[in-house]
C-alpha positions as CSV (number, residue, x, y, z in Angstrom):
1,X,-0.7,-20.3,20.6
2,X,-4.7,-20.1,19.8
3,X,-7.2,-17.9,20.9
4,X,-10.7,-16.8,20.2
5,X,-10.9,-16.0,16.4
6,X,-13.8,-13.7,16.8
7,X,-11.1,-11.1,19.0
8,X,-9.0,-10.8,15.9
9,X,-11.3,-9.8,13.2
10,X,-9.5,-6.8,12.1
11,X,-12.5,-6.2,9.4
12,X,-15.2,-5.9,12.0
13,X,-16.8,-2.7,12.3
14,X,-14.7,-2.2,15.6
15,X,-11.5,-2.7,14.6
16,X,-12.1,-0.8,11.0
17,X,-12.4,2.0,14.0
18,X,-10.2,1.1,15.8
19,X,-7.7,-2.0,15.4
20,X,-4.9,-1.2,18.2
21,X,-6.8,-3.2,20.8
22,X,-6.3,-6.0,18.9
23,X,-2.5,-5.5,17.9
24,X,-2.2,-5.3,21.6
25,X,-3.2,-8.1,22.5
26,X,-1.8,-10.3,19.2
27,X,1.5,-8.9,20.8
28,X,0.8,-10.9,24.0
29,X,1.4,-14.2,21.7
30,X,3.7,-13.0,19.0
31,X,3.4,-16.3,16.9
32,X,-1.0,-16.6,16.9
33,X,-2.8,-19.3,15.3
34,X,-6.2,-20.6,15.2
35,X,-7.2,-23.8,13.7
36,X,-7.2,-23.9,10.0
37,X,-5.4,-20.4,9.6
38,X,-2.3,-19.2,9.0
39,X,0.1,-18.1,11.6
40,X,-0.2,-14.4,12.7
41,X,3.5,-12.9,13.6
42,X,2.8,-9.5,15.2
43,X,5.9,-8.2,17.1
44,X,8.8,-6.2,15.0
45,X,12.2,-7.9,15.7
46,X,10.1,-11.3,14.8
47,X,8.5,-9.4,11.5
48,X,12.0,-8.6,9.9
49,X,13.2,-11.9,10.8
50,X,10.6,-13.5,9.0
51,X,10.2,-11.1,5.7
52,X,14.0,-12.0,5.4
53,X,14.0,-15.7,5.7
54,X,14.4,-17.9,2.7
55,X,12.0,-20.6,4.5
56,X,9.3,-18.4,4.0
57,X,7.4,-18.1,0.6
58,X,5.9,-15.4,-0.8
59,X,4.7,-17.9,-3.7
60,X,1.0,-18.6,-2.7
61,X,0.9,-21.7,-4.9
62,X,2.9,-23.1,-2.3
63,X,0.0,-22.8,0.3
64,X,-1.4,-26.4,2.0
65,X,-5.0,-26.6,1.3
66,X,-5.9,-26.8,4.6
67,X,-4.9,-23.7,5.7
68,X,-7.5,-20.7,5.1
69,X,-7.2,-17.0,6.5
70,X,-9.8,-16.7,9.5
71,X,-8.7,-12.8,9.5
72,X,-10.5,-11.5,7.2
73,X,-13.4,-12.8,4.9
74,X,-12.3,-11.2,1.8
75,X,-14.2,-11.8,-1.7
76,X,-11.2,-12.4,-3.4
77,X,-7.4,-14.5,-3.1
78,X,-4.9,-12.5,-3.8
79,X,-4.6,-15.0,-6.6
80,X,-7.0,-13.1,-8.6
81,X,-4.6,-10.8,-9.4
82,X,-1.6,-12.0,-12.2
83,X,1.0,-13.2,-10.6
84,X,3.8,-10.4,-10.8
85,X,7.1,-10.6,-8.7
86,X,5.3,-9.4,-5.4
87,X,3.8,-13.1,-5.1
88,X,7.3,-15.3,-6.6
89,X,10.2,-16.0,-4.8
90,X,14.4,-16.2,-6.0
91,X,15.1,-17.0,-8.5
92,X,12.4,-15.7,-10.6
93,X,11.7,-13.0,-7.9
94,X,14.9,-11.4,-8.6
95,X,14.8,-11.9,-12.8
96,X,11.5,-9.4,-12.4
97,X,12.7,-6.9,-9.9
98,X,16.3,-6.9,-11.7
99,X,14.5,-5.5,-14.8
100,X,11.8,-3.5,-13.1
101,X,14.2,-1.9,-10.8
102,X,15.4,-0.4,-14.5
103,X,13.2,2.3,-15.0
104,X,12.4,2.7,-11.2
105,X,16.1,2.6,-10.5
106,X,18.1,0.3,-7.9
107,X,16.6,-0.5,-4.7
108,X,16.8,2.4,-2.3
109,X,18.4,4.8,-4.7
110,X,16.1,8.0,-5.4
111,X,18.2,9.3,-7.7
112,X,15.5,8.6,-10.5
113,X,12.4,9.3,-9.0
114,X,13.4,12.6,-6.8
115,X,13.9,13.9,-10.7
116,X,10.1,13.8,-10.7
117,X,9.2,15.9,-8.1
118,X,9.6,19.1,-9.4
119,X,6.9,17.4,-11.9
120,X,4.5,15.6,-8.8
121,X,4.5,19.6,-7.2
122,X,3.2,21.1,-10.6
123,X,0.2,18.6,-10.5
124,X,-0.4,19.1,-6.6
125,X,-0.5,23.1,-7.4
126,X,-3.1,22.5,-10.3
127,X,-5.2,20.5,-8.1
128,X,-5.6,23.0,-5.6
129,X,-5.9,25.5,-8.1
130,X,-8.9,23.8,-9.6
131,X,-10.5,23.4,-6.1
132,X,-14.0,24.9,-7.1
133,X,-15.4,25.3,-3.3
134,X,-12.6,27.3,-1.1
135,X,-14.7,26.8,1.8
136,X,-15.2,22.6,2.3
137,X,-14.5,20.1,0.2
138,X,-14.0,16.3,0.7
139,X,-10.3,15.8,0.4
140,X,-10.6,11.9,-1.3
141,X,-12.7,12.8,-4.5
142,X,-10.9,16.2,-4.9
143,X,-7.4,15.7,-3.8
144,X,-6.1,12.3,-2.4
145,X,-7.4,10.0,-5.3
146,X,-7.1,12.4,-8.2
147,X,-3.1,13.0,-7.7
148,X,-1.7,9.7,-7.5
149,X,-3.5,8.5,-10.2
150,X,-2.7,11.5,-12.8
151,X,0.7,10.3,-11.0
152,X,0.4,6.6,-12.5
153,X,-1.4,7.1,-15.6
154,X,1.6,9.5,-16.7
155,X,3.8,6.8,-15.6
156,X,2.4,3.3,-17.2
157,X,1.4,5.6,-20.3
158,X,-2.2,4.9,-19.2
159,X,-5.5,7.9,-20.7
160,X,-6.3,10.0,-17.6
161,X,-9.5,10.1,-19.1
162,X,-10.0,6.2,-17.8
163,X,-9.3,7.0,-14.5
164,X,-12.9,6.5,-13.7
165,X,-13.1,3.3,-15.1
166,X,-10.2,1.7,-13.8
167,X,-10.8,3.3,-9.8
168,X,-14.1,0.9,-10.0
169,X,-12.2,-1.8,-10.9
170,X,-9.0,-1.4,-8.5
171,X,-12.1,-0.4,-5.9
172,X,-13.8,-3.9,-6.3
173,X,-10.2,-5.9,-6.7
174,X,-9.7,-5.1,-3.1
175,X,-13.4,-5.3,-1.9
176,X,-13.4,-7.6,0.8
177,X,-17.1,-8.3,1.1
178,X,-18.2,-11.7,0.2
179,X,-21.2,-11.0,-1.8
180,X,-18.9,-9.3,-4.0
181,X,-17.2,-12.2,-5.2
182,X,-18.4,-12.2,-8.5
183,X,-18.6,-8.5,-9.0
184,X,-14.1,-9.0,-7.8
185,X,-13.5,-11.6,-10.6
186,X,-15.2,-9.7,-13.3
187,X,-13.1,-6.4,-12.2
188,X,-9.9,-8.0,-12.4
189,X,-10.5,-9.3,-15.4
190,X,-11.4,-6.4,-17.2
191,X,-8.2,-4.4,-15.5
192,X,-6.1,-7.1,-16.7
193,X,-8.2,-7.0,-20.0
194,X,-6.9,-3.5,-20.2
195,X,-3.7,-3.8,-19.4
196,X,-3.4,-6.9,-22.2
197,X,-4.7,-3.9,-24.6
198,X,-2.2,-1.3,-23.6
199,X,1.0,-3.7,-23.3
200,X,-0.2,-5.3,-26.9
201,X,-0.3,-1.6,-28.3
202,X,3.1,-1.3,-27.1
203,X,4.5,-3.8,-29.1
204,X,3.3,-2.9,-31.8
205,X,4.9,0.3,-31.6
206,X,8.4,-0.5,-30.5
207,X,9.7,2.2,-33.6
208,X,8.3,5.2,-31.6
209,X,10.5,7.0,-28.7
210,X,9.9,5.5,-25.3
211,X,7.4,7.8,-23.6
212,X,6.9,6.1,-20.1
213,X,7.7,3.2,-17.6
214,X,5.8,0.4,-19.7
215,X,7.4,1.7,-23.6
216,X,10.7,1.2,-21.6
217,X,10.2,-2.6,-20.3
218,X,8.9,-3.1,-24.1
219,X,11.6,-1.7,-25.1
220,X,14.2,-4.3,-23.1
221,X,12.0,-7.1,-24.1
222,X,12.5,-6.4,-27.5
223,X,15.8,-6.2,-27.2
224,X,16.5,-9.9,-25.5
225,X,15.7,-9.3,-21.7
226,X,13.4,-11.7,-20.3
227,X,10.2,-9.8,-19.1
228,X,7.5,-11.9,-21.3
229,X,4.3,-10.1,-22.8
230,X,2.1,-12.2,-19.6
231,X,4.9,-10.5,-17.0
232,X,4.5,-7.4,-18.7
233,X,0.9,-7.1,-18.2
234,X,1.1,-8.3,-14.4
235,X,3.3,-5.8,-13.8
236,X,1.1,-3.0,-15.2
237,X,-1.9,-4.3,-13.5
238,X,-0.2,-4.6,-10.1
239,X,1.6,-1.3,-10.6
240,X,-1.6,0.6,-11.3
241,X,-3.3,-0.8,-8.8
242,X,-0.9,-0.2,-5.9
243,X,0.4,2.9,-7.4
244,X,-3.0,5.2,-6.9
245,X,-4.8,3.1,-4.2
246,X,-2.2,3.2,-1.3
247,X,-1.1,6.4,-1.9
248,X,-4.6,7.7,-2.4
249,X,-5.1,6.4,1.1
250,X,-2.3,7.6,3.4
251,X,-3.1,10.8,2.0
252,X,-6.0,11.1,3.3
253,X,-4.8,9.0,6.5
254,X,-2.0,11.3,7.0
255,X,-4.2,14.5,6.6
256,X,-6.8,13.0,9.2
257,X,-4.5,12.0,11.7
258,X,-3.2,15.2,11.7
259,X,-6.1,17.6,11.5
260,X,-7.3,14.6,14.8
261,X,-5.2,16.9,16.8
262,X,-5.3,20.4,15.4
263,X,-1.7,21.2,17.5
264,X,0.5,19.0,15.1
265,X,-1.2,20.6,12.1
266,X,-0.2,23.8,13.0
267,X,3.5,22.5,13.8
268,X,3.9,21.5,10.7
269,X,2.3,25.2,9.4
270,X,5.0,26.4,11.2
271,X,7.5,24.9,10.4
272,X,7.4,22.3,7.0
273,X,11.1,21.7,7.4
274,X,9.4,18.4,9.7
275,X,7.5,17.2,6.9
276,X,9.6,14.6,5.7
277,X,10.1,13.0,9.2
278,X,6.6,13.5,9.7
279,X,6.2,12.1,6.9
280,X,7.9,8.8,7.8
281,X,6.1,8.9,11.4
282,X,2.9,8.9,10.0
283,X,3.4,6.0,7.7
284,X,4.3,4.0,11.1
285,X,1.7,5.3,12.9
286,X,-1.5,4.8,10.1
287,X,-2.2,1.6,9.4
288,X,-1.9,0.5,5.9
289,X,-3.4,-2.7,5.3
290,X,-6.0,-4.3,7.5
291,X,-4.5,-7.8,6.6
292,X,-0.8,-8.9,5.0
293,X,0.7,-11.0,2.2
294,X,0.2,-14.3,3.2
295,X,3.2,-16.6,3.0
296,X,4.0,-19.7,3.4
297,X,6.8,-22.2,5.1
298,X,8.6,-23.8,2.7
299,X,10.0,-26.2,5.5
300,X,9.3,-26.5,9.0
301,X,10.7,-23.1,10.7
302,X,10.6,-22.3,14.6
303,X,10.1,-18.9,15.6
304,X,9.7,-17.7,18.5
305,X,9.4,-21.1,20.9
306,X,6.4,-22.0,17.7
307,X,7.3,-24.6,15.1
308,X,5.4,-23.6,11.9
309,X,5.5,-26.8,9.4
310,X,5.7,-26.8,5.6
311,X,2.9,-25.9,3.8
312,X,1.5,-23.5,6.6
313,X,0.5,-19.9,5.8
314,X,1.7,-17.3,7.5
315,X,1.0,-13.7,7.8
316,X,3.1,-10.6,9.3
317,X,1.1,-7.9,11.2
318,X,2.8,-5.0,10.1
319,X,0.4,-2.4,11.4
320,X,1.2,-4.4,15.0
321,X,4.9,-4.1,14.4
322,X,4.6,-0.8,13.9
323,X,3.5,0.1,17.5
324,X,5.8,-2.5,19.4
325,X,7.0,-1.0,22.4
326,X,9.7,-3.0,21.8
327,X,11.1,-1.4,18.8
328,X,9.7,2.2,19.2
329,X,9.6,4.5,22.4
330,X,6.0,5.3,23.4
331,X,4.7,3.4,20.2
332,X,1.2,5.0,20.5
333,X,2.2,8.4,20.6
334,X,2.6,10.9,17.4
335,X,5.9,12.2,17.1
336,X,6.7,14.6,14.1
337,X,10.0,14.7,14.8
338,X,10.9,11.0,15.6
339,X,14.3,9.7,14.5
340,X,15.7,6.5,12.9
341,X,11.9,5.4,12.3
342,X,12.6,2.2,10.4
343,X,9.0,1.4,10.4
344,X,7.8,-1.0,8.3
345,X,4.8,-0.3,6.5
346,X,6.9,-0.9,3.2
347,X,7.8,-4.2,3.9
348,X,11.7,-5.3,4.3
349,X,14.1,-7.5,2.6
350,X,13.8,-8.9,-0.8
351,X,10.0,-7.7,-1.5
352,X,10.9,-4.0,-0.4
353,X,8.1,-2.0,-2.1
354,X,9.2,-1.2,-5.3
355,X,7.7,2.4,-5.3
356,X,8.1,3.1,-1.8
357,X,10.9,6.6,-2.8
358,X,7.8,7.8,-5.0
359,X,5.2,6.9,-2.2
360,X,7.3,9.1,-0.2
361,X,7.8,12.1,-2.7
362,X,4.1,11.8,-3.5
363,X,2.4,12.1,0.6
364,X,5.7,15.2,1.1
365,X,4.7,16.9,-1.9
366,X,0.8,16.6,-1.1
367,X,1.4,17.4,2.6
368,X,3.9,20.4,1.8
369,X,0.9,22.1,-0.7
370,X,-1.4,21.8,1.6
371,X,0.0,23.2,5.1
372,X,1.4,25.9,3.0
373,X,-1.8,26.9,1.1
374,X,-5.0,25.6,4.2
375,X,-2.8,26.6,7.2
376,X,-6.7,26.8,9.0
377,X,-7.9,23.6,7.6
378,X,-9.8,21.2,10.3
379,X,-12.2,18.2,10.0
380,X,-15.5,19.1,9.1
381,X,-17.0,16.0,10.8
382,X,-15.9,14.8,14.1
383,X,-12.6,12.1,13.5
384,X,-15.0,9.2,15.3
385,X,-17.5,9.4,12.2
386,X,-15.2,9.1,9.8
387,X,-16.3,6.1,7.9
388,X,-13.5,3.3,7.1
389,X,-14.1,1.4,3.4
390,X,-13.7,-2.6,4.1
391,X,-11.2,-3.2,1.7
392,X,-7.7,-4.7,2.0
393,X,-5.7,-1.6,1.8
394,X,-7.0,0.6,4.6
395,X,-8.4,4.2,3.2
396,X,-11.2,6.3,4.1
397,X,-14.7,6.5,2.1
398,X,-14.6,10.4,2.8
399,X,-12.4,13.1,4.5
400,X,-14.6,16.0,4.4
401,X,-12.2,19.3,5.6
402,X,-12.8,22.9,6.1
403,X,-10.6,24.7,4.3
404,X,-11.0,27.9,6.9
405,X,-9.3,30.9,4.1
């Protein structure tokens, strides 16, 4: 199936706005290609299929040459990051998330990580506390941003007081302009430059009590597992990346959509009991990354009537999947109540997101805090103006609110 590339630029200016349109009509053809590029699979039942089919690689090395992304024009591969278990495939896919899934515990068992929340509430209440303006503040710089990342640092073992340093760089890493390409290589560089540091500290210091995530996968290296010092460090890098910048954003995605239409705030002011389902709504109805993982077909696969060949890339719309009238009843509207939402804006199958459980504890704990404590808050600058950053994981440049005491 091709079509006219210039519709499907979900980084324009447009679709940064508003990139439904275009889901809409990818859905039309839910195997799209254009010349060059990789496959675009955009309908749900076709998604899952796909995330859980050995045939397709999550190994980018195994990408032709020929193929290039016409989606996007980002400044960096998602190369430029070290490769951690996100980007291999069985076997060594499951060696890394075997051990990482250690600290974090088992797939889909929040055993672990619901003993942190009574922790993650104590630094949303502080937060708040600290909020020097009662009247309007913007919601990113003074909220969104600064929680998961005390969240993180506590986590990897990682100074708060670098928190600066490292936002620029995680900031560039997914900058998706093209003058910046220089600017993204010498960011990730210096994050992984950091990360070398910290993991290297670690080792040295192997006779002190574990303290955090990173002491503890020292810890099982030392004692014969097989994460090596170069998996180590690709794993703190990717985890510190992912674990403040995506949470950062659907916070401040979650809060906007919301405070869009002022009635569903004040449902959940009524009654927060809904949170955790609204929780889950919201994450299918924001979207959470303008463009996904590419993949790749390890052998010639047919999906949908389309016969992808070996070597192709491939990409899964999961924003699009999200709102498939297919898979969901009225896909476009907000429902705070909506049941058996299997949405999946955390991925399925093998490459699950590893932190999706504290994802999840971290938007209910922020959401919870603030309906209880701004029951009046509302946008102070209409929703249409709200400027979107061009970067590959979607989040807002500001979210200035009116706290209304």
């Amino acid at each position: 199936m091709t079509g006219n590339v210039e519709a499907y630029n979900l980084v324009s200016p447009e679709a940064l706005a508003n990139p439904y349109p275009i889901y809409e009509e990818l859905r039309k053809t839910p195997v799209h290609h254009e010349a060059g590029g990789p496959y675009v699979i955009s309908t749900y039942h076709e998604i899952r299929s796909l995330l859980h089919d050995p045939r397709i690689s999550s190994d980018a090395r195994n990408l032709s040459s020929t193929t290039r992304d016409p989606l996007a024009e980002p400044a960096q591969e998602e190369s430029a990051l070290p490769p951690g278990f996100l980007r291999l495939d069985p076997p060594e896919h499951d060696r890394m998330r075997r051990m990482t899934n250690r600290p974090f515990g088992p797939p889909h068992s929040p055993h672990r990580v619901d003993g942190m929340r009574p922790e993650l509430h104590d630094i949303v209440s502080g937060l708040i506390d600290g909020i020097a303006d009662p009247s309007r503040i913007d919601l990113v710089e003074q909220f969104s941003y600064p929680f998961p990342v005390t969240v993180i640092c506590r986590l990897l073992g990682v100074p708060y007081e670098d928190r600066a340093q490292f936002r620029e760089w995680t900031e560039l890493g997914y900058s998706m302009k093209m003058a910046e390409k220089d600017l993204v290589e010498d960011a990730m560089t210096n994050l992984t430059g950091y990360i070398e540091d910290l993991v290297t500290k670690k080792l040295a210091n192997t006779d002190q009590p574990a303290e955090d995530l990173l002491d503890e996968l020292v810890r099982a290296r030392e004692e014969g597992d097989r994460l090596s010092q170069d998996e180590l460090i690709a794993f703190g890098v990717n985890l510190l990346v992912a674990g403040h910048e995506t949470s950062a954003n659907q916070i401040s995605s979650c809060v906007a959509t919301l405070l869009r239409r002022p009635e569903n705030w004040a449902r959940l002011v009524a009654d927060p009991e809904l949170v955790p389902s609204a929780i889950e709504e919201l994450l299918r109805f924001n979207r959470f990354s303008e463009v996904g993982q590419l993949r790749v077909a390890l052998e010639d696969v047919e999906l949908h009537g389309v016969r992808i060949k070996a070597g192709e890339g491939v990409m899964a719309a999961l924003n699009s999947a999200n709102r498939d009238p297919r898979a969901y009843d009225e896909p476009d509207e907000l429902r705070l109540d909506r049941q058996d939402n299997k949405h999946l804006s955390f991925g399925f199958g093998p490459h699950f997101c590893l932190g999706a459980q504290l994802a999840r504890i971290e938007l209910q704990e922020s959401l919870l805090a603030l309906v209880r404590r701004f029951p009046r808050m509302s946008l102070a600058k209409p929703a249409e103006d709200l400027e979107w950053r061009r970067v590959l994981v979607s989040g807002l440049a500001e979210l200035p609110v009116n706290l209304n005491l």
